[in-house]
N, C-alpha and C positions, 0 to 999 in steps of 0.2 A: 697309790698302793696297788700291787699285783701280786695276786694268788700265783706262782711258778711252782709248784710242788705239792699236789696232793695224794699223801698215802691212807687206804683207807684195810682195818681188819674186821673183817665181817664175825659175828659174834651170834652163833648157834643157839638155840636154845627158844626156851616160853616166856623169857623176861620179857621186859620195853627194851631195855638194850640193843639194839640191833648190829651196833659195828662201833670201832674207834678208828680216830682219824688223825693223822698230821699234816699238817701243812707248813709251808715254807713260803715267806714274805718277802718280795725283789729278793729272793736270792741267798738274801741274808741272815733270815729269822727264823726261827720254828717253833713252831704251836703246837704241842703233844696233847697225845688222851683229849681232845674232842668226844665226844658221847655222840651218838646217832640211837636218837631217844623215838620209840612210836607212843603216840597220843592218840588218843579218840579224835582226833585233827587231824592224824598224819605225822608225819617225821617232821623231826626239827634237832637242831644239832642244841651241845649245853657244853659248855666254855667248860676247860679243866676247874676242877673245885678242889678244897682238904677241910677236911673236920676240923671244927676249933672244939677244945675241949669243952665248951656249953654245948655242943652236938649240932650247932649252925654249921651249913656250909657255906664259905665262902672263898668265891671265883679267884683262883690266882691269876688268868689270864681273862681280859675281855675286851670288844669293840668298847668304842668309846661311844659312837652313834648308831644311830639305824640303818646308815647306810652299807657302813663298814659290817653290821652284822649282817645285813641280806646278804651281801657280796659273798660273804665267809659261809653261810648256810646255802646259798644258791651251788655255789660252786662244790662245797663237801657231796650233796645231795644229789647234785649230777654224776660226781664222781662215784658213788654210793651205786647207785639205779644201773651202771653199768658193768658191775660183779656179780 
C-alpha cells in the first residue's frame, strides 16, 4: 500500500482539533475527514468516526494493523508540520 495523495485543512482555533486530512490509497482510494487531534502526547491522527444513536462513536474507516496505522499517521503528520 502507498500513501500518493495527501490533502491536509489546517483548523484555527483553542480546540484539539488541529486540521483535517484526506488521503488517496495507489491511486485509487480516498480517506476523508481524518482528525489531526493534539494530546498531552502530541498529535496523532483519529480515523473518520459517526455517532450511533446510543452516542458511541464509531470508526467508519480504519487501518487493520499497526503498521498500516503508523504509515497513515507518520505520513498525515509530515504532511501537517509543513503548513
Amino acid at each position: 500500500m502507498k500513501i500518493t495523495d495527501v490533502k491536509i485543512i489546517k483548523v484555527e482555533g483553542k480546540n484539539r482539533c488541529k486540521g483535517i486530512a484526506t488521503i488517496v490509497i495507489d491511486n485509487c482510494f480516498a480517506v476523508n475527514d481524518i482528525k489531526i487531534i493534539e494530546s498531552k502526547k502530541g498529535l496523532f491522527v483519529a480515523m473518520p468516526s459517526k455517532v450511533k444513536p446510543s452516542g458511541e462513536f464509531k470508526d467508519i474507516a480504519h487501518p487493520i494493523n499497526s503498521e498500516t496505522r503508523e504509515l497513515i499517521q507518520k505520513t498525515i503528520l509530515e504532511e501537517y508540520k509543513k503548513i
